[in-house]
C-alpha positions, 0 to 999 in steps of 0.5 A, spaced: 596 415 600 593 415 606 597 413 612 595 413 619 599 411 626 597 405 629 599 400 635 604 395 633 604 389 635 609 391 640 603 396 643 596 394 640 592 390 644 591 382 644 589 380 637 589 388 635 595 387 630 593 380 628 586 385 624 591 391 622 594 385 618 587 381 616 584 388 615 590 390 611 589 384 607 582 385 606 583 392 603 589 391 599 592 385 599 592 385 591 587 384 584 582 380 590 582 385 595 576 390 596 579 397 594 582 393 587 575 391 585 572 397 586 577 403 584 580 398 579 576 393 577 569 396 578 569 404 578 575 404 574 577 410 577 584 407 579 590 403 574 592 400 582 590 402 589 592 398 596 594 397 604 598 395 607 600 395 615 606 395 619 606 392 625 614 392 625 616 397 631 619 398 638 613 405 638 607 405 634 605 403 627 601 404 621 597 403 617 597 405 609 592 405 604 594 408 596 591 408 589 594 411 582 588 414 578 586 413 571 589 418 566 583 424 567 581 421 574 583 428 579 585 425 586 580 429 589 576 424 585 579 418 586 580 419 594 573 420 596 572 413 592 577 411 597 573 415 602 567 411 600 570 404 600 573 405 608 566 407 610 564 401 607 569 397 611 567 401 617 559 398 616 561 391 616 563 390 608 568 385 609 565 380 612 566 373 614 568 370 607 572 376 605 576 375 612 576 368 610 580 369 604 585 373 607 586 369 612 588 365 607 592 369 602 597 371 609 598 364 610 601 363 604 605 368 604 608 364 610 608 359 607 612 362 601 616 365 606 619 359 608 622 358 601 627 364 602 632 364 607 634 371 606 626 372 608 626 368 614 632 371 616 629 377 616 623 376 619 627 373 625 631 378 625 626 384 626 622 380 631 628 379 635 630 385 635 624 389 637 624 384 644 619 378 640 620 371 641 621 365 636 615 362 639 612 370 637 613 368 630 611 361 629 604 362 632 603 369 628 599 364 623 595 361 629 593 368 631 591 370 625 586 364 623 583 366 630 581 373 627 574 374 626 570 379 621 568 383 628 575 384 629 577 386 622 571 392 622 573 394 630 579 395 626 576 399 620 574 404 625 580 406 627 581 409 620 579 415 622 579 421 617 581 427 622 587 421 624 591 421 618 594 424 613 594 424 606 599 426 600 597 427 593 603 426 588 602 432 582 607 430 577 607 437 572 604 436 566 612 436 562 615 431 566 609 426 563 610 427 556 
């Protein structure tokens, strides 16, 4: 796991959070995602790999990208794949169309929000909470269809190494049987 401190959407810029979100889509927002096609679908070096942002705070945020490695794949290995497909995302790999397809992806996921008042209730919640609006929450699909690819990468090249932390889980060789 990596994991960076970003702005929320509390302090990010205008549109800042809103490409945390898409980027984090792009990255890791499941089997369509550009970390699961090429650590676990491609290279085959990871069984999972993800991202995920969290904008969801009076302070800062952040921003975490993950991956479980196939049985005989080091971390070390697996996480300079991580490291490759990051660059790859800071050199313009997530363009247009992929932003496109997040977009989508997010609208959904509202969309099926919608179906859970539990869900709702929740989002309202956290946004009231942390001095947001209502109208803040019903124009959030609005701002991220305004997300754009230049956007998405601007946002890639916040994910710098020297600015993260990462921890590797080790299970000892009697726990995995």
């Amino acid at each position: 796991m990596i994991k960076w401190v970003m702005p929320s959407y509390e302090t990010a810029a205008p549109g800042e959070a809103e490409a945390l979100d898409v980027l984090s889509e792009a990255l890791g927002g499941g089997s369509s995602s550009l970390l699961y096609r090429e650590l676990v679908a491609g290279r085959k070096l990871a069984v999972a790999a993800g991202a995920y942002y969290n904008g969801s705070a009076r302070d800062h945020g952040s921003f975490v990208v993950y991956a479980a490695p196939r049985e005989g794949v080091s971390l070390e290995t697996l996480k300079a794949a991580v490291d490759e497909v990051l660059a790859s995302a800071t050199e313009g790999a997530i363009d247009a169309a992929e932003v496109e397809r997040a977009r989508r992806r997010l609208e959904a996921s509202t969309i099926y929000a919608q179906d859970s008042q539990a869900t709702l209730a929740r989002i309202f919640g956290t946004a009231l909470v942390l001095d947001g609006t209502i109208e803040e929450v019903q124009t959030w699909p609005e701002r991220i269809a305004r997300v754009n690819a230049a956007a998405v990468t601007a946002a890639a090249r916040g994910l710098e190494i020297d600015t993260s932390v990462t921890g590797y889980l080790r299970m000892p060789a009697d726990i995995r049987g």
